[in-house]
PLY file of the C-alpha trace (Angstrom):
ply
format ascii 1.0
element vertex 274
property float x
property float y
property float z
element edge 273
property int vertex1
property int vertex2
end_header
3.36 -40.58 8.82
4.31 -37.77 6.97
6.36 -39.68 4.52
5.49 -36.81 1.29
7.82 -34.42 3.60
11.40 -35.60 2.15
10.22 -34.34 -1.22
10.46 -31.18 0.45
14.31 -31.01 0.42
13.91 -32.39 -3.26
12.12 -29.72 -4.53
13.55 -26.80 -2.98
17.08 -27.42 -4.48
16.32 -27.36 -7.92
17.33 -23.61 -9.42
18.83 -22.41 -6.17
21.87 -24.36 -6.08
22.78 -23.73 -10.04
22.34 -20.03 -9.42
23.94 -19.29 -6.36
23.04 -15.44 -7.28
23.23 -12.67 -4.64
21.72 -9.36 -5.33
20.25 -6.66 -3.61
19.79 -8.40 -0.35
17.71 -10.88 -2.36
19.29 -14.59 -2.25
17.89 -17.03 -4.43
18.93 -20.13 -2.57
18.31 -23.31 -1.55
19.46 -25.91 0.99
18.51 -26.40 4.52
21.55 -24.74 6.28
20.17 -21.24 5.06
17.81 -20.77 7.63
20.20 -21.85 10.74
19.17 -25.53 10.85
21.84 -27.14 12.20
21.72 -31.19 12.08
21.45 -32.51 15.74
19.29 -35.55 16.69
18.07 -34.99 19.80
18.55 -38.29 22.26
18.04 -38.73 25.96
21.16 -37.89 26.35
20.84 -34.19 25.76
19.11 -33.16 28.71
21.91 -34.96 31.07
24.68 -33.24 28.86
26.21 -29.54 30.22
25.42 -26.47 28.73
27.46 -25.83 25.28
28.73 -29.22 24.96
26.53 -29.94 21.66
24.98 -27.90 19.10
22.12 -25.24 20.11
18.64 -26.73 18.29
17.73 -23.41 15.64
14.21 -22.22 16.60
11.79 -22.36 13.64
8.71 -21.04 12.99
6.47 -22.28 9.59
3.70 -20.67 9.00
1.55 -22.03 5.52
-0.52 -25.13 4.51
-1.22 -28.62 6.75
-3.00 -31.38 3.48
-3.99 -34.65 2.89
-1.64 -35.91 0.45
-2.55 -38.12 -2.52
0.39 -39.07 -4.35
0.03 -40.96 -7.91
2.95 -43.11 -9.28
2.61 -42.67 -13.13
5.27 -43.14 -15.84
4.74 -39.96 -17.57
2.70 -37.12 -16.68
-0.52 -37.01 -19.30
-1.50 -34.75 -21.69
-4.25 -32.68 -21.70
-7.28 -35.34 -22.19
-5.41 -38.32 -21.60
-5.99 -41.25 -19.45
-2.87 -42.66 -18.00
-2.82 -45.88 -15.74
-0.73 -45.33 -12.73
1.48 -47.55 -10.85
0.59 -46.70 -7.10
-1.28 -44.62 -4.81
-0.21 -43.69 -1.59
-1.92 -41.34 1.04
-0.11 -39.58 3.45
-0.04 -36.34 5.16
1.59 -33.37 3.10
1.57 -29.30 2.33
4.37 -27.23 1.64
3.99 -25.41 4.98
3.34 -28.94 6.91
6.28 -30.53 4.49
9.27 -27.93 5.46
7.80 -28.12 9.14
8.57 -31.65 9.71
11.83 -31.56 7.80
13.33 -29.12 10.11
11.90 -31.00 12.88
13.54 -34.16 11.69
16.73 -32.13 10.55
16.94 -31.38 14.72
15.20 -27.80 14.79
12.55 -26.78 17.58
9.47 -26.25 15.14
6.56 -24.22 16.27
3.97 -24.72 13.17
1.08 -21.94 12.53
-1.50 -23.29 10.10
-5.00 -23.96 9.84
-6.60 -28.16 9.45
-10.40 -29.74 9.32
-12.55 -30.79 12.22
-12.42 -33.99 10.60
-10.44 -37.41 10.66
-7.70 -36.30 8.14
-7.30 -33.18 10.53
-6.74 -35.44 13.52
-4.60 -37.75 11.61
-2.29 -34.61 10.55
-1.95 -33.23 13.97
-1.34 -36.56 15.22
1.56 -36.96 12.91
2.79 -33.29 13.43
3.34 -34.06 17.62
4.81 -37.79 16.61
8.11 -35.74 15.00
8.03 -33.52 17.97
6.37 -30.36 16.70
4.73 -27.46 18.52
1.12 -27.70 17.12
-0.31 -24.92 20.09
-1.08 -22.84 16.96
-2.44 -25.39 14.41
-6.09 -25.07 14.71
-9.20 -27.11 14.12
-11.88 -25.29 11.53
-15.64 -26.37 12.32
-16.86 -27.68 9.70
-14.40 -27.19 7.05
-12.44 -30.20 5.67
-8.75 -30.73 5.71
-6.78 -29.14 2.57
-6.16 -32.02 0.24
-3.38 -32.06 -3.12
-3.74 -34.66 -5.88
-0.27 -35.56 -6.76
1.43 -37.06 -9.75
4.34 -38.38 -10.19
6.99 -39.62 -13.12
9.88 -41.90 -13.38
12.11 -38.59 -13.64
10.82 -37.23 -10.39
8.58 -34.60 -12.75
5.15 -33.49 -10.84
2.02 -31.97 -11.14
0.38 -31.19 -8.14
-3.44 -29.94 -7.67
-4.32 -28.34 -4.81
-7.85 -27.84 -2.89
-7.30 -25.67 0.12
-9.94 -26.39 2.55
-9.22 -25.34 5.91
-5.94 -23.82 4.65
-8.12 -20.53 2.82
-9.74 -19.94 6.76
-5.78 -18.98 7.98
-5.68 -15.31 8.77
-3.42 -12.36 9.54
-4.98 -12.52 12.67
-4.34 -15.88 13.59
-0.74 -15.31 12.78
-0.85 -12.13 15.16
-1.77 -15.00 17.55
1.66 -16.56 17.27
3.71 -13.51 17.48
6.01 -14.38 20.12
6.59 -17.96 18.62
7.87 -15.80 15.69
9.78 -12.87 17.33
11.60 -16.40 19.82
12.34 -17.85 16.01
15.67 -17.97 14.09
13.95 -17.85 10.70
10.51 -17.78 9.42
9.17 -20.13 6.74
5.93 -18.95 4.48
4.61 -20.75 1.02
1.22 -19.74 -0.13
-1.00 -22.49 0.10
-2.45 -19.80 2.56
-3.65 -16.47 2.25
-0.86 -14.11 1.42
-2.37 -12.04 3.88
-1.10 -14.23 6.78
2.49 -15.01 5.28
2.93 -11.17 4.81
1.88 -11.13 7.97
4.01 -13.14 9.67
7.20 -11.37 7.37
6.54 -8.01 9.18
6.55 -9.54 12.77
9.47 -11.07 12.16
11.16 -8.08 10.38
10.43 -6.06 12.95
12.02 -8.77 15.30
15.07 -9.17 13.22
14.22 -12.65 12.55
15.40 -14.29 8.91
12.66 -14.87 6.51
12.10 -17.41 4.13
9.76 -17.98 1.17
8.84 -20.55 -0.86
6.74 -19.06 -3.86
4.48 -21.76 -4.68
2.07 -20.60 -6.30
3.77 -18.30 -7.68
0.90 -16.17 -9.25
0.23 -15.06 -5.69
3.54 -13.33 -4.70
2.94 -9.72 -4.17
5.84 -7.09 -4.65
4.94 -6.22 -0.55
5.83 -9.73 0.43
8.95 -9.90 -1.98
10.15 -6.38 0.24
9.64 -8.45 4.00
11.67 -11.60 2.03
15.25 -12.54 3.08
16.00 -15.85 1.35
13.40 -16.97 -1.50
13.15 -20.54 -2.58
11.55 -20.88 -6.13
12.25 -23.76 -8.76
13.24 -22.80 -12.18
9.73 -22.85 -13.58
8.61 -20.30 -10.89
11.45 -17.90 -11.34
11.21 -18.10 -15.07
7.58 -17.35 -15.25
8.71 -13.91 -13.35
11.48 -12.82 -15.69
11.22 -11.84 -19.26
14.89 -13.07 -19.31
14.40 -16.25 -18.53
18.42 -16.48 -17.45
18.13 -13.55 -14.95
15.57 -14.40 -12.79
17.01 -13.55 -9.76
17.71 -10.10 -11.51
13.84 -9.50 -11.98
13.03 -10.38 -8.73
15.41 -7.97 -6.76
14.21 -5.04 -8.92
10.44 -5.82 -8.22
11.78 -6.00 -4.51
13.58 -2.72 -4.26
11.22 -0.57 -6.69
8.27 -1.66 -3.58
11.09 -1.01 -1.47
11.48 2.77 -3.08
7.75 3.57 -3.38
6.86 2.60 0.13
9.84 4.87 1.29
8.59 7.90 -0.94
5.12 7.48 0.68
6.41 7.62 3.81
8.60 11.07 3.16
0 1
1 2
2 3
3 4
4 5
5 6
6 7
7 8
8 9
9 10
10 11
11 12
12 13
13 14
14 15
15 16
16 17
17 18
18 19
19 20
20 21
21 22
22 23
23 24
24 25
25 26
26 27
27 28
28 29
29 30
30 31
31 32
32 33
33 34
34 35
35 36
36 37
37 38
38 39
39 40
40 41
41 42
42 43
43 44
44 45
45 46
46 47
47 48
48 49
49 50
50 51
51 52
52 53
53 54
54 55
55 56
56 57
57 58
58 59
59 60
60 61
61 62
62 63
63 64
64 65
65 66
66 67
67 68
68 69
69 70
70 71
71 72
72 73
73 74
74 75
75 76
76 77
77 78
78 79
79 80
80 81
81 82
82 83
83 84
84 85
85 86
86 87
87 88
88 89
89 90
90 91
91 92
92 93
93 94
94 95
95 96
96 97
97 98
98 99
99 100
100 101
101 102
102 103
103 104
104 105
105 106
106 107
107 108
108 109
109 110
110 111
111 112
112 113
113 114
114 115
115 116
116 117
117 118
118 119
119 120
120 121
121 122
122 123
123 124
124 125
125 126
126 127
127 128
128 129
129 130
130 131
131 132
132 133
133 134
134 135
135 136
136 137
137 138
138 139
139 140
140 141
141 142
142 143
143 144
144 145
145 146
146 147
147 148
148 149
149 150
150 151
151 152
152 153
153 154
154 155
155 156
156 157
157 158
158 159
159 160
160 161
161 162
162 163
163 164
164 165
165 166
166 167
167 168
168 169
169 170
170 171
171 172
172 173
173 174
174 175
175 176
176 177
177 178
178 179
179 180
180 181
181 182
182 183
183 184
184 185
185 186
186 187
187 188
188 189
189 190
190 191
191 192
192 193
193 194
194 195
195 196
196 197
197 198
198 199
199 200
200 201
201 202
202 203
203 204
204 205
205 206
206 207
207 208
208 209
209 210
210 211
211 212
212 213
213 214
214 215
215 216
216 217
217 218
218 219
219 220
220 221
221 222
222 223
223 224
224 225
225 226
226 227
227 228
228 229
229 230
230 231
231 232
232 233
233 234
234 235
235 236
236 237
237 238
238 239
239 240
240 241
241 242
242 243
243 244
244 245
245 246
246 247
247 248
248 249
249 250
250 251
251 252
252 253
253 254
254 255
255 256
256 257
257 258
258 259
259 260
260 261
261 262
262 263
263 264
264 265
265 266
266 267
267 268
268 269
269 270
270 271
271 272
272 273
């Protein structure tokens, strides 16, 4: 179950690590370790072993997008009104939000997941595979009749993708239900957001934590959805190179663009406020 997930750590580390830019308060970086997960596999053992005497399991909270995952083995991506034959298809359970959930959760964290699936099989099958890796799904809930989000995925022989993406029960998640899981968010180390969701709930979910002092994290996929607001609540942001360079008019100094955008929200908000 949940086998699309370890394309999550593939993904994120594409720009990040060749950047390695720090600006403004604004990192544009990649790599597990950022947001405090610290490997540890938990084994039976832990519960008989003393206080301190092994790593403390990070606490983290995801809040974004729970799909059905249709993945497509091709060896090139097709043009525009081309018919390809693939290799393979494999269906699994996947979503950004759902993706970097069970990562951490695999990667030793204590995962509390906030997210929104079907009342139907797929939606069963996802939270089935969610408690299987040992993740809180108290605030996953089931939307009446609404199916589960679902992404059509293809993929090349040099790891290339094109991903399309119908949201389903993933459009219902709210601001409010995130208000819902405010103490799983103000217990977290870091907060994780993409926007497969309604900004509304990952901005949200920023200003909880925030005011908590807890680390937030974004991953801006899509990236036509990233408000300046959300950019001013974000600690550590995850794009890949296409998704920084469609922000910058210097494609080279993306990172750059996006910590301006951040701190002229930052300065208007504070002159409203005066």
């Amino acid at each position: 179950m949940c086998k699309q997930s370890a394309k999550a750590v593939r993904y994120t580390a594409g720009f990040g690590k060749r950047s390695g830019a720090h600006e403004a308060g604004l990192r544009t970086l990649s790599s597990s370790n950022l947001v405090g997960i610290r490997p540890h596999r938990p084994t039976d053992k832990d519960d008989e072993m003393p206080e301190g005497s092994f790593v403390k399991r990070s606490r983290i909270a995801v809040v974004g997008s729970a799909n059905v995952d249709l993945t497509f083995r091709t060896p090139r991506l097709p043009v525009p009104g081309e018919t390809l034959a693939g290799r393979s298809l494999h269906q699994g359970m996947g979503g950004k939000g759902a993706n970097q959930a069970v990562v951490a959760a695999r990667l030793g964290a204590e995962v509390a997941f906030i997210a929104k699936v079907g009342d139907d099989g797929s939606g069963q099958q996802a939270l089935d595979a969610y408690t299987a890796d040992g993740i809180d799904v108290s605030h996953v809930e089931r939307e009446f009749d609404c199916p589960t989000g679902t992404a059509a995925i293809m993929v090349d022989d040099d790891a290339d993708n094109c991903i399309i993406v119908v949201a389903g029960a993933n459009a219902k998640l709210t601001a409010g239900d995130v208000q819902s899981a405010r103490s799983v968010i103000e217990r977290a180390d870091a907060v994780l957001c993409q926007l497969e969701t309604p900004v509304e709930a990952a901005i949200e979910a920023f200003r909880i934590a925030r005011a908590a002092g807890v680390r937030t994290v974004l991953t801006p996929a899509p990236a036509e959805l990233v408000t300046d607001e959300l950019l001013s609540l974000c600690d550590v942001c995850v794009p890949n190179r296409p998704r920084s360079q469609r922000w910058s008019v210097d494609r080279w100094r993306p990172t750059r663009t996006l910590c301006r955008r951040r701190s002229c929200f930052a300065n208007a908000e504070s002159s409203k406020s005066r």
